[in-house]
N, C-alpha and C positions, 0 to 999 in steps of 0.2 A: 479640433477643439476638444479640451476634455468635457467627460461626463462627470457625476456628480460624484461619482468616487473619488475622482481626486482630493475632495474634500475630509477621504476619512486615511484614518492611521496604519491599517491592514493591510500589511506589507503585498497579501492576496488581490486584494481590493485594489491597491494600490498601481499592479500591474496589469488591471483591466480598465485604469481611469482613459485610456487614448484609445481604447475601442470606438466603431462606428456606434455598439451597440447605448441606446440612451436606457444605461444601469443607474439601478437604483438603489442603496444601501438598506436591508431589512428595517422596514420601519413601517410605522402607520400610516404615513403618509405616502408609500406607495400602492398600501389597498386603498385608501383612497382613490388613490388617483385612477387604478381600476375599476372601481363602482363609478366613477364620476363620467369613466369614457365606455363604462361597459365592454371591456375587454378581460381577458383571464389572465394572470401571471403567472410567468416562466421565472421559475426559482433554479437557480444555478447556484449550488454548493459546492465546492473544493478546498485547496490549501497550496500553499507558495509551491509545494517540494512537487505535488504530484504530475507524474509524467502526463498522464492522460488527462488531465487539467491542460497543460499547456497545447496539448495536440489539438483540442477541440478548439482551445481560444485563438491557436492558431487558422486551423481550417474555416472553422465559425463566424465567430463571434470579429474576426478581424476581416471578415469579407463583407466588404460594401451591401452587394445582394441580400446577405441573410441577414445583416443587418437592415436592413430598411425592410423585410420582411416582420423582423423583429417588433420594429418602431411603430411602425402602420398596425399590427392585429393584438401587442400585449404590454403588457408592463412587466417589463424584465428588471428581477431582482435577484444581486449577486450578494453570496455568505459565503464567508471565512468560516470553513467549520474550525479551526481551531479559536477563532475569538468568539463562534455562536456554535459549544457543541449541542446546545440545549433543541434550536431551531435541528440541527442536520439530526440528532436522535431522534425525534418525532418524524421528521419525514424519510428517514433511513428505515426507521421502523415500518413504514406503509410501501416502501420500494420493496423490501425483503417480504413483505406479507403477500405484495402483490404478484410480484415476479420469483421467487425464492433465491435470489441473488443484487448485492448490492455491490456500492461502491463510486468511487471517484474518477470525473465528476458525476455529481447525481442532479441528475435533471428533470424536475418534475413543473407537472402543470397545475396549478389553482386555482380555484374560484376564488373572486374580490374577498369573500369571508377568509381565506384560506385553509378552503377544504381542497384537498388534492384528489386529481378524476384520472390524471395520467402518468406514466412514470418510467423510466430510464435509468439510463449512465451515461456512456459518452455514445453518439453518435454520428457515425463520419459525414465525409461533407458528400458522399455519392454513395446508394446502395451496395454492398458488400456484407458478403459470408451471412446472405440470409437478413439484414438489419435493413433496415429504410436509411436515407437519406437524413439529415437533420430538416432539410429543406421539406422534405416529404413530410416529416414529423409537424411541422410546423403548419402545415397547408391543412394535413388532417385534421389537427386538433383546433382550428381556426375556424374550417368547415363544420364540425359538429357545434363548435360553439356557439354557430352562428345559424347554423339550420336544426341542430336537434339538442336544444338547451336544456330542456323536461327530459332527454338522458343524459346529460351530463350531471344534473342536477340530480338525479336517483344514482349512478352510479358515489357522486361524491360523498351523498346523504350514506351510502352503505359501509363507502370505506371509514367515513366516520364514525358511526357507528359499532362496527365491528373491532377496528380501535380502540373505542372505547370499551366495549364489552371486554374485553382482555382483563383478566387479572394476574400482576404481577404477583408471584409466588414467591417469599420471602424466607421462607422455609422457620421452624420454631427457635427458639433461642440456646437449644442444645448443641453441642457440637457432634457433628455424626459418627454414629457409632461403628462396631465393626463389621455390622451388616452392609449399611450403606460403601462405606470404605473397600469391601472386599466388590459389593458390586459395581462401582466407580474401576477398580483396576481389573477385572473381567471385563467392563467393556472397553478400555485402552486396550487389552490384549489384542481383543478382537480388530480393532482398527488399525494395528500395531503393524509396519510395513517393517518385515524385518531384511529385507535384502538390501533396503537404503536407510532405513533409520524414520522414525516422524511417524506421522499417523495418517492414513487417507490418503490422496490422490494430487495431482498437480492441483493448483498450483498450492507449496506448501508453504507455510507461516513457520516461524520457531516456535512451539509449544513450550514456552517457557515456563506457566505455572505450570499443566503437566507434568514436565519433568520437574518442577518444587516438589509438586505433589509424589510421586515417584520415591525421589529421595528421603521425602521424610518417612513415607510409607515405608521404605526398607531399614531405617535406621531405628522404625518403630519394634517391625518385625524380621527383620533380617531378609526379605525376601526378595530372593536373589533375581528372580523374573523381572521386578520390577528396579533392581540397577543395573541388569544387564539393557532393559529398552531404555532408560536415562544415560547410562554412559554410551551406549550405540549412537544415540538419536546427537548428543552435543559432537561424536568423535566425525562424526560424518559430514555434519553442520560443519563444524569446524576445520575441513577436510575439503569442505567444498567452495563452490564459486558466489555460493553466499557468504560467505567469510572472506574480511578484503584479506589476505594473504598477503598485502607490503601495510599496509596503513591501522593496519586493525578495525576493528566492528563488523556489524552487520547488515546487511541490507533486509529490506521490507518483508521479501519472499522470496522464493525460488520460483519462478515459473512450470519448472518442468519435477519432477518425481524425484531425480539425483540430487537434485541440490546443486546444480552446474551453473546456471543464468538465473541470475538473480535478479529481481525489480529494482534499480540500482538505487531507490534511495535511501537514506540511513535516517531512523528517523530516532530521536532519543531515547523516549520509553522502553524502544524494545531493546535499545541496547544496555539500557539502565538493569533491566529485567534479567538479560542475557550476564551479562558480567555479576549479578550474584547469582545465576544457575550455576557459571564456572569456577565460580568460589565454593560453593558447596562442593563439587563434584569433585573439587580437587581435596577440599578439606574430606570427605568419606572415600576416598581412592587411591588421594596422593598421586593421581596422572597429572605428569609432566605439561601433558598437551594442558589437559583444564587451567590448571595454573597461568601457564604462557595466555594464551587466550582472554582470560579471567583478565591479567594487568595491560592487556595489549586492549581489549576494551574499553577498560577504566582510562588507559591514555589517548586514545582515539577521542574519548569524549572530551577531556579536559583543554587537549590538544586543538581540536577541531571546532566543536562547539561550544565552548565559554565564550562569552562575549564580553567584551572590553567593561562593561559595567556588572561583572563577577556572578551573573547569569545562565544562563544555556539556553542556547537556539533547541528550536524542537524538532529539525530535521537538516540534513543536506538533500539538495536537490537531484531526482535522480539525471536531468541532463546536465551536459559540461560541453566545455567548448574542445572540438575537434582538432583545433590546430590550425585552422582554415579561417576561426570568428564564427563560424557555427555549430548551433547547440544541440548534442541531438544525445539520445540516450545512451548511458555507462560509458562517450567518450572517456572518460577519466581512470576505463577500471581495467581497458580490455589492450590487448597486447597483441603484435604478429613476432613470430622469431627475425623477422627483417627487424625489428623496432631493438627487440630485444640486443641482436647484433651491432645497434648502434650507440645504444644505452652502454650494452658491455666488452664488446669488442668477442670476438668470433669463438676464443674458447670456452670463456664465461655465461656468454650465449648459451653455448651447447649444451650444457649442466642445466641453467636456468629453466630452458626450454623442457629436459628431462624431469626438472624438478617440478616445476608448475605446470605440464602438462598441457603446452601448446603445441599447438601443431599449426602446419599450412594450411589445412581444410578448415578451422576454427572449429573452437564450441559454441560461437555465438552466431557472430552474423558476420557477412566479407570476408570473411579468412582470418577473424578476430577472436581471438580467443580468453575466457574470463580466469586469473589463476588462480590453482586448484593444488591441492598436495595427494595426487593421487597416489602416492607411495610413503609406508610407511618411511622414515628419518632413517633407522638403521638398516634396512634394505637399498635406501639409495645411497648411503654409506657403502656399504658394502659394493655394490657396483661399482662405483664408483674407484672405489682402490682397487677393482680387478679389472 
Protein backbone atom coordinates (compact mmCIF):
# COMPACT_ATOMS: atom_id res chain seq x y z
CA UNK A 1 0.00 0.00 0.00
CA UNK A 2 1.53 3.24 -0.67
CA UNK A 3 2.61 5.96 1.72
CA UNK A 4 2.00 9.33 1.81
CA UNK A 5 4.35 10.22 -0.83
CA UNK A 6 2.44 9.11 -3.30
CA UNK A 7 0.42 12.10 -2.83
CA UNK A 8 3.34 14.45 -3.85
CA UNK A 9 4.93 15.44 -7.46
CA UNK A 10 8.87 14.76 -6.75
CA UNK A 11 9.76 12.54 -9.04
CA UNK A 12 12.29 11.58 -5.77
CA UNK A 13 9.57 11.38 -3.61
CA UNK A 14 7.80 9.66 -5.94
CA UNK A 15 9.91 6.60 -6.01
CA UNK A 16 9.84 6.10 -2.26
CA UNK A 17 5.81 6.22 -2.27
CA UNK A 18 5.81 1.93 -2.26
CA UNK A 19 8.23 1.69 0.57
CA UNK A 20 7.38 -0.30 3.86
CA UNK A 21 8.75 2.88 5.28
CA UNK A 22 5.53 5.08 6.62
CA UNK A 23 7.41 8.61 4.93
CA UNK A 24 6.40 11.71 5.46
CA UNK A 25 6.61 14.67 3.02
CA UNK A 26 8.73 17.92 4.98
CA UNK A 27 5.93 19.50 6.61
CA UNK A 28 4.47 20.65 9.91
CA UNK A 29 2.67 18.12 10.22
CA UNK A 30 5.11 15.66 10.60
CA UNK A 31 6.89 17.42 13.80
CA UNK A 32 3.86 17.24 14.77
CA UNK A 33 3.08 14.10 14.72
CA UNK A 34 6.50 13.54 16.51
CA UNK A 35 5.76 15.60 19.63
CA UNK A 36 2.32 14.06 19.64
CA UNK A 37 3.98 10.25 19.81
CA UNK A 38 7.30 11.61 21.42
CA UNK A 39 9.52 9.98 18.99
CA UNK A 40 12.63 11.86 17.05
CA UNK A 41 12.61 12.07 13.24
CA UNK A 42 14.68 10.63 10.60
CA UNK A 43 15.25 13.15 7.89
CA UNK A 44 16.35 11.43 4.55
CA UNK A 45 17.41 13.81 1.87
CA UNK A 46 18.52 12.85 -1.62
CA UNK A 47 17.65 13.30 -5.46
CA UNK A 48 16.15 10.98 -8.33
CA UNK A 49 19.97 10.54 -10.15
CA UNK A 50 21.84 9.65 -6.97
CA UNK A 51 23.44 6.22 -6.97
CA UNK A 52 23.78 6.05 -3.31
CA UNK A 53 20.22 7.23 -2.77
CA UNK A 54 19.04 4.23 -4.62
CA UNK A 55 21.56 1.61 -2.81
CA UNK A 56 20.36 2.57 0.74
CA UNK A 57 16.50 2.81 -0.42
CA UNK A 58 17.30 -0.33 -1.86
CA UNK A 59 18.92 -2.22 1.23
CA UNK A 60 16.86 0.02 3.63
CA UNK A 61 14.26 1.47 3.41
CA UNK A 62 12.60 -1.38 1.06
CA UNK A 63 13.29 -4.12 3.78
CA UNK A 64 10.27 -5.09 5.92
CA UNK A 65 12.59 -5.31 9.21
CA UNK A 66 14.14 -1.84 9.00
CA UNK A 67 11.11 -0.75 8.18
CA UNK A 68 9.01 -1.47 10.90
CA UNK A 69 11.97 -0.56 13.03
CA UNK A 70 11.42 2.67 11.35
CA UNK A 71 7.60 2.81 12.16
CA UNK A 72 7.61 1.59 15.84
CA UNK A 73 10.58 4.33 17.15
CA UNK A 74 10.39 7.67 14.51
CA UNK A 75 8.84 9.80 12.20
CA UNK A 76 10.57 9.33 9.09
CA UNK A 77 10.69 12.27 6.72
CA UNK A 78 11.89 12.15 3.14
CA UNK A 79 13.35 15.54 0.92
CA UNK A 80 13.93 16.17 -2.53
CA UNK A 81 16.88 18.14 -2.14
CA UNK A 82 16.38 19.49 -5.50
CA UNK A 83 12.67 20.63 -4.84
CA UNK A 84 13.73 21.65 -0.90
CA UNK A 85 17.43 22.96 -1.49
CA UNK A 86 16.65 25.45 1.38
CA UNK A 87 15.72 22.37 4.03
CA UNK A 88 19.17 19.90 2.62
CA UNK A 89 21.47 23.40 3.06
CA UNK A 90 20.73 23.91 6.67
CA UNK A 91 21.17 20.36 7.47
CA UNK A 92 24.08 19.69 4.98
CA UNK A 93 25.48 22.49 6.70
CA UNK A 94 25.54 20.65 10.38
CA UNK A 95 26.59 17.20 8.72
CA UNK A 96 29.87 18.87 7.21
CA UNK A 97 30.32 20.97 10.61
CA UNK A 98 29.86 17.71 12.39
CA UNK A 99 31.64 15.06 10.62
CA UNK A 100 33.84 17.36 8.11
CA UNK A 101 32.32 15.49 5.16
CA UNK A 102 28.90 15.38 3.44
CA UNK A 103 26.78 14.11 0.94
CA UNK A 104 24.00 11.91 -0.61
CA UNK A 105 21.88 10.48 0.86
CA UNK A 106 22.23 12.57 3.98
CA UNK A 107 20.72 11.05 6.97
CA UNK A 108 20.12 12.87 10.01
CA UNK A 109 18.35 12.62 13.15
CA UNK A 110 15.79 15.40 14.86
CA UNK A 111 14.19 16.43 17.60
CA UNK A 112 10.10 17.08 17.16
CA UNK A 113 11.60 21.08 17.17
CA UNK A 114 13.92 19.99 14.44
CA UNK A 115 17.07 20.39 15.95
CA UNK A 116 19.44 17.82 14.60
CA UNK A 117 21.61 15.54 17.54
CA UNK A 118 22.83 12.88 14.81
CA UNK A 119 24.17 12.57 11.48
CA UNK A 120 25.27 10.54 8.51
CA UNK A 121 25.09 9.57 4.69
CA UNK A 122 24.44 6.40 3.51
CA UNK A 123 24.63 3.52 5.67
CA UNK A 124 24.79 0.01 4.67
CA UNK A 125 22.30 -2.58 5.64
CA UNK A 126 25.26 -4.70 7.71
CA UNK A 127 28.61 -3.31 9.40
CA UNK A 128 31.32 -2.74 6.97
CA UNK A 129 34.86 -0.82 6.50
CA UNK A 130 34.51 0.47 9.92
CA UNK A 131 30.57 2.16 9.62
CA UNK A 132 27.65 0.63 11.78
CA UNK A 133 24.82 -0.94 10.40
CA UNK A 134 21.67 1.26 9.53
CA UNK A 135 19.86 -1.10 11.66
CA UNK A 136 22.66 -0.56 14.41
CA UNK A 137 22.11 3.17 13.75
CA UNK A 138 18.66 3.19 14.46
CA UNK A 139 18.68 1.03 17.75
CA UNK A 140 21.42 3.53 19.10
CA UNK A 141 19.80 6.61 18.44
CA UNK A 142 16.30 5.05 19.70
CA UNK A 143 18.20 3.88 22.83
CA UNK A 144 19.61 7.39 23.78
CA UNK A 145 16.40 8.92 23.03
CA UNK A 146 14.81 6.96 25.18
CA UNK A 147 17.09 6.49 28.19
CA UNK A 148 19.42 9.55 27.94
CA UNK A 149 17.00 12.50 26.45
CA UNK A 150 18.84 15.55 28.89
CA UNK A 151 21.82 14.41 26.30
CA UNK A 152 20.25 14.51 23.46
CA UNK A 153 18.72 17.49 24.38
CA UNK A 154 22.38 19.38 25.28
CA UNK A 155 23.90 17.98 22.37
CA UNK A 156 21.17 19.30 19.93
CA UNK A 157 20.77 22.71 22.01
CA UNK A 158 24.85 22.94 21.06
CA UNK A 159 24.66 22.21 17.54
CA UNK A 160 22.11 24.77 17.30
CA UNK A 161 23.67 27.12 18.70
CA UNK A 162 26.87 26.99 17.23
CA UNK A 163 25.00 27.23 13.87
CA UNK A 164 23.77 29.90 14.65
CA UNK A 165 26.87 31.55 15.99
CA UNK A 166 28.27 31.33 12.50
CA UNK A 167 28.76 34.30 10.54
CA UNK A 168 28.45 34.27 7.03
CA UNK A 169 31.26 36.45 5.41
CA UNK A 170 30.02 38.42 2.52
CA UNK A 171 33.20 40.03 1.93
CA UNK A 172 32.88 44.23 0.97
CA UNK A 173 31.34 45.55 -2.18
CA UNK A 174 34.85 45.86 -3.98
CA UNK A 175 35.94 43.55 -6.34
CA UNK A 176 39.44 42.06 -5.23
CA UNK A 177 42.15 43.39 -5.87
CA UNK A 178 45.61 42.27 -6.95
CA UNK A 179 46.73 41.18 -3.62
CA UNK A 180 43.78 39.02 -3.10
CA UNK A 181 43.99 37.63 -6.84
CA UNK A 182 47.76 36.90 -6.62
CA UNK A 183 46.93 35.00 -3.33
CA UNK A 184 43.90 33.14 -4.58
CA UNK A 185 46.38 31.65 -7.45
CA UNK A 186 49.37 30.81 -5.05
CA UNK A 187 47.03 28.72 -3.24
CA UNK A 188 45.67 26.82 -6.45
CA UNK A 189 49.41 26.27 -7.22
CA UNK A 190 49.81 24.79 -4.17
CA UNK A 191 46.89 22.33 -4.40
CA UNK A 192 47.68 22.03 -8.15
CA UNK A 193 48.24 17.98 -9.07
CA UNK A 194 50.31 18.38 -11.91
CA UNK A 195 50.86 14.83 -12.98
CA UNK A 196 46.85 14.44 -13.70
CA UNK A 197 45.45 17.79 -14.01
CA UNK A 198 42.66 19.21 -11.01
CA UNK A 199 43.51 20.15 -7.70
CA UNK A 200 43.63 17.68 -4.36
CA UNK A 201 42.93 14.28 -4.05
CA UNK A 202 40.29 11.55 -5.03
CA UNK A 203 37.67 11.81 -5.30
CA UNK A 204 37.90 14.80 -7.91
CA UNK A 205 35.03 17.22 -9.01
CA UNK A 206 35.52 19.44 -12.41
CA UNK A 207 36.73 22.71 -11.02
CA UNK A 208 35.11 24.59 -13.28
CA UNK A 209 34.93 28.19 -11.78
CA UNK A 210 38.54 27.63 -11.09
CA UNK A 211 39.62 27.11 -14.23
CA UNK A 212 36.95 30.43 -15.19
CA UNK A 213 38.93 31.88 -12.74
CA UNK A 214 42.45 30.80 -14.15
CA UNK A 215 41.58 31.98 -17.60
CA UNK A 216 40.46 35.26 -16.95
CA UNK A 217 43.53 35.62 -14.65
CA UNK A 218 45.80 34.92 -17.64
CA UNK A 219 44.01 36.96 -20.25
CA UNK A 220 44.29 39.76 -17.49
CA UNK A 221 48.01 39.14 -17.07
CA UNK A 222 49.30 36.94 -19.44
CA UNK A 223 50.28 34.41 -16.82
CA UNK A 224 51.33 31.63 -18.23
CA UNK A 225 51.23 29.24 -14.95
CA UNK A 226 47.89 29.90 -14.54
CA UNK A 227 46.78 28.50 -18.58
CA UNK A 228 49.20 26.14 -18.40
CA UNK A 229 46.96 24.31 -14.98
CA UNK A 230 43.47 25.43 -16.87
CA UNK A 231 44.49 23.80 -20.25
CA UNK A 232 46.21 20.77 -18.35
CA UNK A 233 43.26 20.37 -15.87
CA UNK A 234 40.23 20.51 -18.98
CA UNK A 235 42.90 18.21 -21.45
CA UNK A 236 42.99 15.55 -19.08
CA UNK A 237 39.20 15.82 -18.03
CA UNK A 238 38.61 15.49 -21.25
CA UNK A 239 41.01 12.60 -21.95
CA UNK A 240 39.53 10.84 -19.36
CA UNK A 241 36.76 8.44 -18.11
CA UNK A 242 34.85 11.33 -16.79
CA UNK A 243 34.25 12.58 -20.20
CA UNK A 244 31.49 10.26 -22.02
CA UNK A 245 33.87 9.72 -24.97
CA UNK A 246 30.66 8.36 -27.52
CA UNK A 247 27.90 10.69 -26.20
CA UNK A 248 29.49 13.70 -24.82
CA UNK A 249 29.29 15.42 -21.24
CA UNK A 250 30.30 14.84 -18.12
CA UNK A 251 29.92 12.86 -15.15
CA UNK A 252 29.52 14.05 -11.39
CA UNK A 253 33.24 13.05 -10.44
CA UNK A 254 35.97 10.91 -10.77
CA UNK A 255 36.34 8.65 -7.94
CA UNK A 256 39.93 8.00 -8.17
CA UNK A 257 43.02 10.89 -8.82
CA UNK A 258 43.28 9.98 -12.93
CA UNK A 259 40.16 10.95 -13.86
CA UNK A 260 39.33 7.13 -15.05
CA UNK A 261 35.88 5.93 -13.17
CA UNK A 262 33.74 8.41 -12.95
CA UNK A 263 30.44 8.66 -10.62
CA UNK A 264 28.29 8.03 -13.57
CA UNK A 265 25.88 10.61 -13.22
CA UNK A 266 25.44 13.52 -15.53
CA UNK A 267 24.04 16.13 -13.86
CA UNK A 268 23.18 19.60 -15.79
CA UNK A 269 24.79 22.52 -13.92
CA UNK A 270 28.07 21.03 -14.11
CA UNK A 271 27.76 20.44 -17.46
CA UNK A 272 26.30 23.73 -18.13
CA UNK A 273 29.41 25.16 -16.36
CA UNK A 274 31.74 22.73 -18.27
CA UNK A 275 30.69 23.65 -21.79
CA UNK A 276 31.44 27.48 -21.26
CA UNK A 277 35.00 26.50 -19.50
CA UNK A 278 35.55 24.81 -23.10
CA UNK A 279 34.34 27.71 -25.04
CA UNK A 280 36.77 29.87 -23.28
CA UNK A 281 39.54 27.58 -23.47
CA UNK A 282 39.24 27.13 -27.03
CA UNK A 283 38.39 30.85 -27.68
CA UNK A 284 42.23 31.85 -25.73
CA UNK A 285 44.14 28.74 -27.27
CA UNK A 286 42.25 27.67 -30.28
CA UNK A 287 42.60 23.69 -29.12
CA UNK A 288 40.91 21.62 -31.31
CA UNK A 289 40.11 19.23 -28.29
CA UNK A 290 38.38 22.43 -26.34
CA UNK A 291 36.34 23.17 -29.10
CA UNK A 292 35.12 19.57 -30.02
CA UNK A 293 34.36 18.97 -26.30
CA UNK A 294 32.80 22.52 -25.81
CA UNK A 295 29.90 21.57 -28.89
CA UNK A 296 29.85 17.91 -27.92
CA UNK A 297 28.66 19.12 -24.51
CA UNK A 298 26.25 21.74 -25.49
CA UNK A 299 24.70 18.60 -27.64
CA UNK A 300 24.65 16.03 -25.11
CA UNK A 301 22.57 18.55 -23.26
CA UNK A 302 20.12 19.60 -25.75
CA UNK A 303 20.08 15.99 -27.03
CA UNK A 304 19.62 14.15 -23.72
CA UNK A 305 18.06 16.42 -21.48
CA UNK A 306 15.53 18.90 -23.05
CA UNK A 307 12.31 17.77 -22.26
CA UNK A 308 9.45 17.51 -24.35
CA UNK A 309 8.05 20.76 -22.66
CA UNK A 310 11.33 22.89 -24.09
CA UNK A 311 12.97 22.47 -20.48
CA UNK A 312 16.01 20.63 -19.01
CA UNK A 313 16.11 17.62 -16.62
CA UNK A 314 18.71 18.42 -14.08
CA UNK A 315 20.51 15.06 -14.20
CA UNK A 316 20.81 11.61 -15.79
CA UNK A 317 20.70 8.80 -13.61
CA UNK A 318 24.07 7.30 -12.72
CA UNK A 319 22.44 3.50 -12.91
CA UNK A 320 21.18 1.95 -16.17
CA UNK A 321 19.80 -1.24 -17.02
CA UNK A 322 22.56 -4.11 -17.75
CA UNK A 323 20.92 -5.91 -20.49
CA UNK A 324 19.46 -8.40 -18.06
CA UNK A 325 16.37 -5.54 -16.73
CA UNK A 326 18.73 -4.83 -14.07
CA UNK A 327 20.06 -1.51 -12.80
CA UNK A 328 23.21 -1.10 -11.44
CA UNK A 329 25.90 1.43 -11.84
CA UNK A 330 27.51 3.14 -15.30
CA UNK A 331 25.88 -0.16 -17.05
CA UNK A 332 25.41 2.29 -19.94
CA UNK A 333 28.99 3.77 -19.94
CA UNK A 334 31.32 0.88 -19.60
CA UNK A 335 32.55 -1.53 -22.36
CA UNK A 336 34.67 -5.29 -22.53
CA UNK A 337 36.70 -5.57 -26.07
CA UNK A 338 34.28 -8.90 -26.34
CA UNK A 339 31.34 -6.11 -26.58
CA UNK A 340 33.28 -4.00 -28.54
CA UNK A 341 33.93 -7.10 -31.01
CA UNK A 342 30.30 -7.44 -31.49
CA UNK A 343 29.38 -3.85 -31.77
CA UNK A 344 32.17 -3.62 -34.48
CA UNK A 345 33.21 -6.75 -35.95
CA UNK A 346 36.96 -7.90 -35.05
CA UNK A 347 39.20 -5.41 -36.86
CA UNK A 348 37.42 -2.17 -35.80
CA UNK A 349 37.36 -3.73 -32.53
CA UNK A 350 41.08 -3.74 -32.44
CA UNK A 351 41.54 -0.03 -33.21
CA UNK A 352 38.65 0.95 -30.79
CA UNK A 353 39.90 -1.13 -28.15
CA UNK A 354 43.50 0.78 -28.89
CA UNK A 355 41.85 3.89 -29.00
CA UNK A 356 39.59 4.02 -25.81
CA UNK A 357 41.89 2.07 -23.85
CA UNK A 358 40.10 -1.07 -22.83
CA UNK A 359 41.51 -3.84 -21.86
CA UNK A 360 40.53 -7.47 -20.43
CA UNK A 361 41.53 -6.82 -16.87
CA UNK A 362 39.08 -3.38 -17.05
CA UNK A 363 39.50 -0.10 -15.55
CA UNK A 364 36.35 -0.38 -13.79
CA UNK A 365 34.97 -3.27 -12.25
CA UNK A 366 34.46 -7.24 -13.97
CA UNK A 367 36.75 -6.85 -16.78
CA UNK A 368 34.61 -3.50 -17.68
CA UNK A 369 36.18 -0.92 -18.79
CA UNK A 370 35.17 3.06 -18.75
CA UNK A 371 36.55 4.85 -22.34
CA UNK A 372 39.13 6.96 -22.14
CA UNK A 373 41.57 8.69 -25.10
CA UNK A 374 44.60 7.83 -23.61
CA UNK A 375 46.68 8.79 -26.70
CA UNK A 376 47.14 11.69 -28.17
CA UNK A 377 44.76 11.69 -31.93
CA UNK A 378 48.00 12.02 -33.88
CA UNK A 379 50.04 9.43 -32.15
CA UNK A 380 47.35 6.93 -32.68
CA UNK A 381 47.31 8.24 -36.27
CA UNK A 382 50.49 7.66 -36.60
CA UNK A 383 50.45 3.91 -35.31
CA UNK A 384 48.17 3.19 -36.84
CA UNK A 385 49.49 3.74 -40.59
CA UNK A 386 52.61 1.94 -39.47
Amino acid sequence: MPNRLAHETSPYLLQHADNPVDWWPWSAEAFEEARKRNVPVLLSVGYSSCHWCHVMAHESFEDQETADQLNAHFVSVKVDREERPDVDAVYMEAVQAATGQGGWPMTVFLTPDAEPFYFGTYFPPAPRHGMPSFQQVLEGVHSAWADRRDEVAEVAGKIVRDLAGREISYGDSRAPGEEQLAAALLGLTREYDPQRGGFGGAPKFPPSMVVEFLLRHHARTGAEGALQMARDTCERMARGGIYDQLGGGFARYSVDRDWVVPHFEKMLYDNALLCRVYAHLWRSTGSELARRVALETADFMVRELRTNEGGFSSALDADSDDGTGKHVEGAYYVWTPAQLREVLGDEDAELAVRYFGVTEEGTFEEGLSVLQLPQQEQDFDADRVS
